[in-house]
N, C-alpha and C positions, 0 to 999 in steps of 0.2 A: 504494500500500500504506500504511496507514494501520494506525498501535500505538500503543496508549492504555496507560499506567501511572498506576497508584491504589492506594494504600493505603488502602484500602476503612474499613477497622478495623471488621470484621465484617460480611460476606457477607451472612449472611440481616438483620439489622436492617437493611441499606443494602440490599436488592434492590431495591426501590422506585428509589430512586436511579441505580441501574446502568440501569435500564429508560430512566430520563431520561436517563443521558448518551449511551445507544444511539441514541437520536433526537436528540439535539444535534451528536454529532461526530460519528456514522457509520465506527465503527472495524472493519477485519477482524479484526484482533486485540485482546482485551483481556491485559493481566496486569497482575493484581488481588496487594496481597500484604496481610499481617495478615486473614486471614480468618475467621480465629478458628474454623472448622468442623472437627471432625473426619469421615473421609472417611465414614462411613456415613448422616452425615447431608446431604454435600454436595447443593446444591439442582440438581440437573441436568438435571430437565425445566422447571424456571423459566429456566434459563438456552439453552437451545436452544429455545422460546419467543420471544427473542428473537433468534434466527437463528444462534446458534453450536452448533453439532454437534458440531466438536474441540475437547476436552476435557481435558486434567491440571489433575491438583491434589495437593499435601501437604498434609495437615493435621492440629491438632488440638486440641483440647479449648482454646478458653479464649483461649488463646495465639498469636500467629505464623500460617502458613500461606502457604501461594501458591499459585494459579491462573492458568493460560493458555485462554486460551478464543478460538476461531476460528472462521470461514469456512470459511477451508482447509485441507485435510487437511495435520496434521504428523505425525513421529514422536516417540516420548519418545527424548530424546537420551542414550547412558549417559554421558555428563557431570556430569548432576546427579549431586550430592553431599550427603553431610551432612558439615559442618567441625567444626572442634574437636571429634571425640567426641563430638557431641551429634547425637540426632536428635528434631533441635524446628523441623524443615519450612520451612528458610528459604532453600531453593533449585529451583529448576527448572528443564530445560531442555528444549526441543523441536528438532526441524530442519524444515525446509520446504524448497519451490523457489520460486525468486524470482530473476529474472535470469536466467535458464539457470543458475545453480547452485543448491547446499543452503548454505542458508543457519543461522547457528545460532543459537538465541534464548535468552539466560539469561533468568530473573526471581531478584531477589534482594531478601530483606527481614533486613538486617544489624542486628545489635541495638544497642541504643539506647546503653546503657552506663552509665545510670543517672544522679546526679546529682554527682556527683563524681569530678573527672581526676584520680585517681589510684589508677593499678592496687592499690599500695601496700596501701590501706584499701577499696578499691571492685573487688569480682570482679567484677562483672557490665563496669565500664570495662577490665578485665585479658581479659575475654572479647570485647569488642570490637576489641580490638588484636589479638589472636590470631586473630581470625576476620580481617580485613584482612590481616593479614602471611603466613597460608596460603593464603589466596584468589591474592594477587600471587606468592606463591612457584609457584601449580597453575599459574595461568594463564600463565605465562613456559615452561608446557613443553605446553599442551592449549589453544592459543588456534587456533579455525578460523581458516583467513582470510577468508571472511564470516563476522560476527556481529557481532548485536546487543546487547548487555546492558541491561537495563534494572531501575529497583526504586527501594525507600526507602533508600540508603546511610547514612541518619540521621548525617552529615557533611556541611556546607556549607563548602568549599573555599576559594571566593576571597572577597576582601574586599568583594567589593559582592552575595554571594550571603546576607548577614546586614545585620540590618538598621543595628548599629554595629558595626563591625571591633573597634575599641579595646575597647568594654565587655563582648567574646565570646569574648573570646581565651583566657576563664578559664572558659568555661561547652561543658560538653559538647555537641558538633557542631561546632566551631571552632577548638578546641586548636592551636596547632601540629603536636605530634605525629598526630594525627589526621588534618588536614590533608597533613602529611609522607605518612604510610601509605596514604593514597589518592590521593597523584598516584601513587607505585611502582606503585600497581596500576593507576591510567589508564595508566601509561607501560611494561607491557608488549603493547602493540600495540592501545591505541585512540585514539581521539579523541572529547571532550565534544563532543558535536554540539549541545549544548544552545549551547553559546557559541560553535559556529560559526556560528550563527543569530544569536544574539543577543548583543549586541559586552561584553567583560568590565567593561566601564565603566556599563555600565549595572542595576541594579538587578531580579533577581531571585529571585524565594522561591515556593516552594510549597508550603510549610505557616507555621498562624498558630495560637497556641499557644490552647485551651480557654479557658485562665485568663483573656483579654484579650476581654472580652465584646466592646469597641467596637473588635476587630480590622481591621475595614475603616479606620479614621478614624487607629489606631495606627500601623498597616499596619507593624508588629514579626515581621518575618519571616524567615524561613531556607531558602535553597533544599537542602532533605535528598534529593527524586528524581530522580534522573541518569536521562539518553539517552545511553549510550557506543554506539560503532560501529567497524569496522576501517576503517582509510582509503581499503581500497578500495570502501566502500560510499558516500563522501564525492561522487562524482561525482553518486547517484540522490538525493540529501538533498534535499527539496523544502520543506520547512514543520515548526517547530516552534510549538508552539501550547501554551500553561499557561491551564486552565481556571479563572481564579479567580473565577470567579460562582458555581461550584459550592459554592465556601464558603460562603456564603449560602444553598442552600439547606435545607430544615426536616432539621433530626437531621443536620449535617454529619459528614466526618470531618475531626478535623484538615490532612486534605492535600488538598490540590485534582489532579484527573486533568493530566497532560501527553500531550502527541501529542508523534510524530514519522510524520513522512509524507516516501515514498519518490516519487521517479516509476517508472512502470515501465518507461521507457526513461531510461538515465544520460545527463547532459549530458556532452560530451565537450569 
């Protein structure tokens, strides 16, 4: 089982792009988030075209959005939510079978919080706090015991998931407090499988900022896309995988796709 996360940053400019990453990593699942489509215009015979038939999506105008697209038949899960009082399409969830159980899949695109830590002067950073602090507050009482979360969390956690610790620590996605607020929320019953893969001592990012033409050669990075999972999925975890070639190619989005791929029998 194979799930691809991308912040796409807009659906229909980037189909082209999805088309190529169909044929590079061979996902059964995509969840795409910032899609920027509102629902009447979602592209959904381009995208079952390229072999996905199940289908959610929130969206709208401009803005935000998320999409799950599959293989396999899901259901919409009533878990999704809209947080803080707002419905600006930054959640979604599905269920599936996988294992002999149901399995449950978030997609989440958490907002960014603008360019200044401090709630104080900065709503949009006061709105990202709040969104983290009821997400961890829901999910300590509606967490399945399979599932998957996935998404842009627009917060890189540990110290080698940015590209200087020291010089980040004052720059939104690396705050302390930020950093604080979303272990609380890994730490009501998941595990980063991104770094049970890949050891915390080592150096990864999945998005490279627009501004930095010669981002490859900078390589000024921030890992903002999480793979969380419950630890009893941690047995089938076979392959995590961050496509950073995809930054490179023509019309990027700031984030490059990540996998996470399952076996579909668990190691024991």
């Amino acid at each position: 089982m194979r799930i691809i996360s991308w912040n796409i940053n807009s659906l229909r400019l980037r189909l082209p792009l999805l088309g190529d990453l169909v044929t590079l990593a061979q996902p059964e699942i995509i969840c795409l988030q910032e899609t920027k489509v509102p629902d009447h215009l979602f592209p959904e015979a381009e995208i079952k075209a390229l072999g996905y038939n199940y289908i959610a999506y929130k969206g709208m105008k401009s803005y935000n959005g998320v999409c799950i697209l599959s293989k396999h038949p899901f259901k919409l899960s009533p878990l999704t939510k809209d947080w803080c009082g707002k419905e600006d399409c930054r959640h979604l969830a599905v269920q599936f079978e996988f294992l002999n159980h149901p399995v449950t899949l978030h997609n989440f695109y958490v907002p960014a919080g603008g360019d200044e830590p401090d709630p104080a002067i900065n709503p949009k950073f006061q709105h990202k706090l709040d969104f983290i602090k009821e997400a961890s507050q829901w999910f300590k009482h509606n967490l399945d015991s399979y599932t998957i979360m996935v998404g842009d969390l627009n917060i890189a956690p540990l110290e080698h998931d940015v590209w200087n610790h020291k010089q980040l620590l004052k720059i939104v996605s690396h705050t302390p407090i930020e950093t604080q607020n979303l272990n609380q929320w890994l730490e009501t019953g998941f595990i980063d499988a991104m770094r049970e893969i890949i050891p915390e001592q080592e150096k990864l990012y999945t998005w490279w900022s627009y501004r930095n033409k010669d981002w490859e050669k900078s390589n000024r990075g921030r890992r903002l896309d999480h793979l969380w999972i419950t630890p009893n999925l941690r047995p089938a975890l076979k392959t995590i995988k961050v496509y950073k070639e995809v930054r490179n190619w023509p019309k990027p989005s700031d984030h490059v796709p990540i996998l996470i791929e399952f076996n579909k029998t668990p190691h024991t």
